[in-house]
N, C-alpha and C positions, 0 to 999 in steps of 0.2 A: 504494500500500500504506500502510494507515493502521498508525502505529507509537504506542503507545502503556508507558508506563510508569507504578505506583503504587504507594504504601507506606501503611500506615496506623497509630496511635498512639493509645492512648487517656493522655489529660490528664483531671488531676483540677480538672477546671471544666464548667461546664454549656455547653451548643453556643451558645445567646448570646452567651456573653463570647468565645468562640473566635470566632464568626461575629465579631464585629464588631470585635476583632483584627485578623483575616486580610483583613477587604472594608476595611479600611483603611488603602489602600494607601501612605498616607504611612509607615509605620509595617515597611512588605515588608524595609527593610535591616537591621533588627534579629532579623531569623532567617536570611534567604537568603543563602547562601553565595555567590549571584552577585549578585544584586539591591542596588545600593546607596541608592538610592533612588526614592519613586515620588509622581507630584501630581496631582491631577483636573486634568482640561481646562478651563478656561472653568468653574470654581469649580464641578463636580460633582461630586456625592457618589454613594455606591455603589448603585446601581441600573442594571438593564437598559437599554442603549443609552446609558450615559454609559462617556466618553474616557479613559482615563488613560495617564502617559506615565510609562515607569521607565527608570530608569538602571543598564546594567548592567556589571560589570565583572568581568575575568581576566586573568592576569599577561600575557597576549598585548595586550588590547585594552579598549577602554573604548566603548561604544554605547546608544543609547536606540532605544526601540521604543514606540510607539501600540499601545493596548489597548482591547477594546470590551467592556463586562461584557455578558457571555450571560445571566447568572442571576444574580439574587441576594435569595433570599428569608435573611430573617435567623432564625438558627438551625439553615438545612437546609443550604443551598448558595448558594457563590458561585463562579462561574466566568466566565474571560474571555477573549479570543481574539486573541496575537498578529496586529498586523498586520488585524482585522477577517474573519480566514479563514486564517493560516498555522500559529498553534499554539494550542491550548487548554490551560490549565489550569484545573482543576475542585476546589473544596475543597469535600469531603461532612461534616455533621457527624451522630452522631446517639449519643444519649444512652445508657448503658451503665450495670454499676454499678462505678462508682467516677470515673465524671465522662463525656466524650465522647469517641466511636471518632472521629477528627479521617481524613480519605482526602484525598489529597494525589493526584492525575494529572495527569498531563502527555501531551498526546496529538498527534503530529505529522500534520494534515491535509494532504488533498489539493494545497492548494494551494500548501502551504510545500512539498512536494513538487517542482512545477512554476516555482519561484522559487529552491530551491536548485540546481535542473539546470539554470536560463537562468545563475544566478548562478557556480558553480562549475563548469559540465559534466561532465566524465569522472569529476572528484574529489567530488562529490554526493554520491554513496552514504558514503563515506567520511567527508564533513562531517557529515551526515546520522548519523549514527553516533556520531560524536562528541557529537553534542549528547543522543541518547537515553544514552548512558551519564553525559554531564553530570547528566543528568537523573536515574536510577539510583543516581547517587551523593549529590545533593544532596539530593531532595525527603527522605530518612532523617536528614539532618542538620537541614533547617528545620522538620521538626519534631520532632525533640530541643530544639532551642533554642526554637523556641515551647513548649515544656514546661517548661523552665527559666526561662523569662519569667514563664511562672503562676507555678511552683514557687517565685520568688523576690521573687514582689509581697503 
């Protein structure tokens, strides 16, 4: 069962500057409420089939995750997939009046599915759970602060 969650924001900036903000993943700890930091792999930049590794952290725990960007044309969408197949997230941009509708998802695949039940078993669903309300709860927050980031530059 695919599990998916999104919130979206319109920011008074054009979808370039957000686009190239948000694919810039050095830069993810300065909105994300989890995310404290993040670096290309082997010095690449945001495009399709290039690495990136973030660091995440909450009051439980501190861990890093390998990213594989799915998409990323600049100014529409950049998206990239935990793990190369466990989660995706998706950042939609498109222009509006009074700057860009910025859509923020988070979508739990298949396979992070079948790696949180080897990983957890019985307590899966429940883990699994957690992380989409993690998710429910933050993506609304980064992007208030990527708003406040425009708003204050």
């Amino acid at each position: 069962m695919n599990r998916s969650v999104s919130s979206s924001l319109v920011i008074a900036a054009s979808p370039r500057v957000l686009y190239d903000m948000i694919s810039d993943v050095t830069r993810m700890g300065e909105w994300s409420p989890v995310c404290t930091a993040g670096w290309w792999d082997e010095g690449q930049g945001p495009s399709a089939g290039s690495w990136f590794t973030g660091r995440n952290e909450t009051p439980e725990r501190t861990w890093e995750t390998r990213s594989l960007v799915e998409a990323a044309v600049p100014g529409e969408i950049f998206s990239f997939v935990v793990g190369g197949d466990r989660t995706r997230w998706t950042y939609r941009f498109v222009e509006v009046p009074g700057g860009t509708e910025v859509t923020e998802e988070w979508e739990f695949l298949p396979a992070g599915q079948a790696s949180f039940e080897d990983r957890f078993g019985e307590d899966a669903e429940n883990q699994i759970a957690l992380r989409e309300e993690a998710a429910r709860v933050g993506i609304p927050e980064t992007l208030a602060a990527l708003r406040r980031s425009v708003e204050n530059s």
